[in-house]
DOBAMAR-99197 format. One line per 4 residues: for each residue z, x, y of N, C-alpha, C, CB. Coordinates in steps of 0.1 Angstrom, whole numbers. Each point is the difference from the previous one (the first is absolute). Glycine has a CB too. Layout:
# DOBAMAR-99197
Z,X,Y,Z,X,Y,Z,X,Y,Z,X,Y | ...
This chain:
# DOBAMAR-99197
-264,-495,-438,3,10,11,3,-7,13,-14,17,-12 | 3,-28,17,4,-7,9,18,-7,5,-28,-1,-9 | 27,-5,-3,10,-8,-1,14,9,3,-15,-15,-17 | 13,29,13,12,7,-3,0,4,17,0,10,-31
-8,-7,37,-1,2,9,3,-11,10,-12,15,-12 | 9,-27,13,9,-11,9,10,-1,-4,-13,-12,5 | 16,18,-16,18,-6,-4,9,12,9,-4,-10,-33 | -6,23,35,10,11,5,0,-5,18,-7,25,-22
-9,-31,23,1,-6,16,9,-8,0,-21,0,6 | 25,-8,-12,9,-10,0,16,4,5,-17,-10,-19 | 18,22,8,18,3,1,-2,10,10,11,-4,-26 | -22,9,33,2,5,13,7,-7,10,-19,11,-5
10,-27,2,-1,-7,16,16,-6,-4,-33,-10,8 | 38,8,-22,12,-6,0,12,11,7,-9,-14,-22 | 7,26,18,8,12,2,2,-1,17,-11,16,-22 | -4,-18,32,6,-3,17,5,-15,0,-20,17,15
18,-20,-20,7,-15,-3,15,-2,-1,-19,-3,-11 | 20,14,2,22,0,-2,4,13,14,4,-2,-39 | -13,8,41,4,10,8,3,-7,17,-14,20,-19 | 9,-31,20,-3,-6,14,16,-8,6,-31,-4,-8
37,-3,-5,13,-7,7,9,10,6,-1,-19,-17 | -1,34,8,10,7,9,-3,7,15,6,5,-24 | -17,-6,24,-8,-1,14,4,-10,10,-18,7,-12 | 14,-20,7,7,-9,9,16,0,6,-18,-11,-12
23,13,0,12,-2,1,4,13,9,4,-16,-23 | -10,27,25,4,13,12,-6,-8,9,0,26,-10 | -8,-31,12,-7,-9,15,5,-5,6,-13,-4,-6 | 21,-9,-4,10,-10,6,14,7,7,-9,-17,-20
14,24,8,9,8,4,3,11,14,-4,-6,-24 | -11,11,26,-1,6,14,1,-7,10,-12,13,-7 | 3,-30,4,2,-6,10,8,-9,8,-13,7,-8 | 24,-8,-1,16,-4,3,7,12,5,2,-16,-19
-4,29,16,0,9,8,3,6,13,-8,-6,-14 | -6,5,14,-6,-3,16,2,-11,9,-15,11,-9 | 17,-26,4,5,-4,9,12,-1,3,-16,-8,-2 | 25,17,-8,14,-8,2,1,19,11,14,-26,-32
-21,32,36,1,11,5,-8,-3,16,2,14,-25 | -11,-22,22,-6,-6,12,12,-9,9,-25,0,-15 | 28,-4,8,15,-14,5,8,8,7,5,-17,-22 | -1,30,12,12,9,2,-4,7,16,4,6,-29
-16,-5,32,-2,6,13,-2,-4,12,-4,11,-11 | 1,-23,7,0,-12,12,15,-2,5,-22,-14,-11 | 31,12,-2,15,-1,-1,4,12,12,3,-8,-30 | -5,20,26,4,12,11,-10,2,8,13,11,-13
-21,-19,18,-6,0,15,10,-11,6,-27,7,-4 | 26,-17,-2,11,-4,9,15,5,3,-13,-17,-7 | 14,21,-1,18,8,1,-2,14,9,10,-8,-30 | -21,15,27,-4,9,16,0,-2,9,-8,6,-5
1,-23,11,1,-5,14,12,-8,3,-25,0,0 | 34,-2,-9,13,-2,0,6,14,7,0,-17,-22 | 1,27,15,7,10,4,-6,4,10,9,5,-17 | -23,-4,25,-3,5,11,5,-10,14,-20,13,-16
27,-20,12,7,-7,10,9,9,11,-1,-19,-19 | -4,13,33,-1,11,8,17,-9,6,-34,12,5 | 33,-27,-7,14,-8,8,12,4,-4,-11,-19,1 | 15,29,-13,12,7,3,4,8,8,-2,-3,-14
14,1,18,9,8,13,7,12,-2,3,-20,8 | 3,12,-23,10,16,-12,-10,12,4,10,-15,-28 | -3,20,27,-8,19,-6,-2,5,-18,17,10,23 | -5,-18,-26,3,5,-13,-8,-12,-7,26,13,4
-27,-27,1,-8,-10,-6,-19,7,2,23,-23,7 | -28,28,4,-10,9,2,-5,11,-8,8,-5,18 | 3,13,-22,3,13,-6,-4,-8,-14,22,16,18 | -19,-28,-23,2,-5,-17,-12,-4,0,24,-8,-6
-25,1,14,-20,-10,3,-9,13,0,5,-24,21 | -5,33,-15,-9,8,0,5,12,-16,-5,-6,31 | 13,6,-35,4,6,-16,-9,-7,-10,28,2,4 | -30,-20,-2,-3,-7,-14,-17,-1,6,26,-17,-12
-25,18,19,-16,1,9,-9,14,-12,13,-5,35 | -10,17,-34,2,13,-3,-3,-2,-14,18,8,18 | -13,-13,-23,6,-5,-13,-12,-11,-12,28,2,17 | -29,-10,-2,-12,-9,-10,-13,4,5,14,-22,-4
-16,31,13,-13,6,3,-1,10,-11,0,-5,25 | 12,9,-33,-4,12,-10,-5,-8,-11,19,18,5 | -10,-30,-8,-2,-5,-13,-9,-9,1,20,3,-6 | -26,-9,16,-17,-6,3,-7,14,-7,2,-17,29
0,27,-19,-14,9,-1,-3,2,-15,6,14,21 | 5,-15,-32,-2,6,-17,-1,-14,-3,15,23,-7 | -13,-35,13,-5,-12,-7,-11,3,0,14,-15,5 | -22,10,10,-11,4,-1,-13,12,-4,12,-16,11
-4,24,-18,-8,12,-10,4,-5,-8,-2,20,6 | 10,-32,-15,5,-1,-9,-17,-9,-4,34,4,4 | -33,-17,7,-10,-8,0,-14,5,-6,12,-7,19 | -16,21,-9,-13,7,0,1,0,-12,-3,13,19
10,-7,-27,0,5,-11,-1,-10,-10,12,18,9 | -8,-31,-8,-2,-13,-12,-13,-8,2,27,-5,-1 | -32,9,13,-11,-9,5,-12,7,-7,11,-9,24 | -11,28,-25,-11,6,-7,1,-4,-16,-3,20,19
16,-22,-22,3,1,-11,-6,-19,-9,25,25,11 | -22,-32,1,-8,-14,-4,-13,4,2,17,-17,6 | -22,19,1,-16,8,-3,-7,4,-11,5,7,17 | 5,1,-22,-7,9,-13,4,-8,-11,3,25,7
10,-33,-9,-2,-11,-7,-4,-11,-2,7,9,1 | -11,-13,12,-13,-9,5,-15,4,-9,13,-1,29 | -16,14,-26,-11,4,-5,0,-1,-12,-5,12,16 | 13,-3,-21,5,0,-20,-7,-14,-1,30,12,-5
-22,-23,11,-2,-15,-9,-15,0,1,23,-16,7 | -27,18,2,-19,-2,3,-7,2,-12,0,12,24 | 4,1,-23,-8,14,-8,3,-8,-15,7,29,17 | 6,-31,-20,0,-7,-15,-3,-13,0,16,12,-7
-19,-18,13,-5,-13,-1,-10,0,-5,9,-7,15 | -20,15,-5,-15,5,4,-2,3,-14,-2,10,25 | 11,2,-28,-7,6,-16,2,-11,-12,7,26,7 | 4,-32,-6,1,-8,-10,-12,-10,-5,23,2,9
-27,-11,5,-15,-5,-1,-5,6,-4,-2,-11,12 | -6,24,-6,-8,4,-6,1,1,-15,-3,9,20 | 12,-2,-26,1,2,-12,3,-8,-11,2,14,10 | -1,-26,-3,2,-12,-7,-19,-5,-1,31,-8,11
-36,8,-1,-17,-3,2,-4,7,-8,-4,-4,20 | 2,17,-24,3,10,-7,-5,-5,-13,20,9,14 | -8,-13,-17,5,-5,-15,-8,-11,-7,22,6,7 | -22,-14,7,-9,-12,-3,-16,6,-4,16,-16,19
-15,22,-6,-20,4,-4,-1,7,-13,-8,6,25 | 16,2,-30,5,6,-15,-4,-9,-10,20,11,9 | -13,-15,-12,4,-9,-7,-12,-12,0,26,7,5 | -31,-14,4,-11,-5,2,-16,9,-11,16,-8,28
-16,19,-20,-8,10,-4,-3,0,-14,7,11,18 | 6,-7,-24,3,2,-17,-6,-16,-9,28,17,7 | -20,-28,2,-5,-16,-12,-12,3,5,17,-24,-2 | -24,25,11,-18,0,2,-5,14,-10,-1,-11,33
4,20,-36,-6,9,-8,7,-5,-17,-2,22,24 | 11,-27,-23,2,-3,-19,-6,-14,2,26,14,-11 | -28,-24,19,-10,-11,-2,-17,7,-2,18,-18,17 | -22,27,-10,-9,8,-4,-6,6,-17,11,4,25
-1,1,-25,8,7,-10,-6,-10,-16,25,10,22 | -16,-22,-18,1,-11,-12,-14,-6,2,29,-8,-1 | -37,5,13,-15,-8,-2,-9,14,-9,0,-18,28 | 1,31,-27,-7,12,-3,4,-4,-17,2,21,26
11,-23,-24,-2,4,-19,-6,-14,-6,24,17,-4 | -19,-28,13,-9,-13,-7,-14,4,-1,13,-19,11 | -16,24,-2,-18,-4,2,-2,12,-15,-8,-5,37 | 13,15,-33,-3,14,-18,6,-9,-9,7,30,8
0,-38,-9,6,-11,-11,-13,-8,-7,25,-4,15 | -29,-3,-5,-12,-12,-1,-12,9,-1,11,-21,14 | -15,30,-8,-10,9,-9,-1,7,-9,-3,-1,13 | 14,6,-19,6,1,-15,-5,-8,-10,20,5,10
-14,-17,-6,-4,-14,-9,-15,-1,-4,16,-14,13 | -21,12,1,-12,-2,-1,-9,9,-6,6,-11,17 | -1,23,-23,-10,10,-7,1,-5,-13,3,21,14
C-alpha cells in the first residue's frame, strides 16, 4: 500500500514538474515584453520633448509638433496600461512558478517519507515472520 502510494506521490510531483517549463517560458516571454515596451517609452519620451520644442517659428511646423505631441501622449498612455497589465500578469506567473515548485518538493518529500515508511514496515514485516519462523522450528 505504501509503495503504491509514493509511486502516486511521485507522478504528482512529476506532473508540476512537466507543467512548470510552460510557466517559464510565459515568464521569459513577458519579460522581453516588458522591456522591449519599457525601451518603447523611453523611445517616446524622448520624441515628446522633441516635439515640445518651443524654437520653431513656422505655425504649421507648431501646428505638426504639437499634432505628434497629441499623438504619442495617446499612445504612451495605452503603452503604459499595456505595461500595468504585463507586470500583474508577471506576478501571477511569478507566483504560479512558486506555488509549483513549493508543491512539487513537498510532494516529492512526500514520497520520500512514503516510501521510506513502507521498506521500514515490510523490513518489520520480514523480521516478524523470521522470528514466528524460528519459533516454529524450535517447537
Amino acid at each position: 500500500m505504501g509503495e503504491r502510494k509514493a509511486k502516486l506521490l511521485r507522478n504528482m510531483a512529476l506532473k508540476e514538474q512537466a507543467r512548470l517549463p510552460h510557466f517559464v517560458q510565459r515568464q521569459q516571454a513577458l519579460q522581453v515584453e516588458i522591456d522591449q515596451i519599457r525601451a518603447l517609452l523611453e523611445r517616446m519620451k524622448t520624441l515628446r520633448d522633441y516635439a515640445r520644442d518651443q524654437t520653431v517659428q513656422q505655425a504649421h511646423k507648431l501646428h505638426t509638433n504639437r499634432y505628434y505631441e497629441l499623438r504619442l501622449i495617446e499612445e504612451t498612455e495605452a503603452l503604459s496600461n499595456k505595461l500595468d497589465f504585463l507586470l500583474v500578469e508577471m506576478t501571477n506567473v511569478t507566483e504560479a512558478i512558486a506555488r509549483m515548485s513549493h508543491k512539487k518538493q513537498l510532494v516529492s518529500d512526500k514520497a520520500r517519507q512514503v516510501l521510506k515508511e513502507a521498506q521500514q514496515e515490510r523490513e518489520t514485516m520480514i523480521e516478524a515472520s523470521q522470528t514466528t519462523y524460528r519459533m516454529v522450528q524450535r517447537s
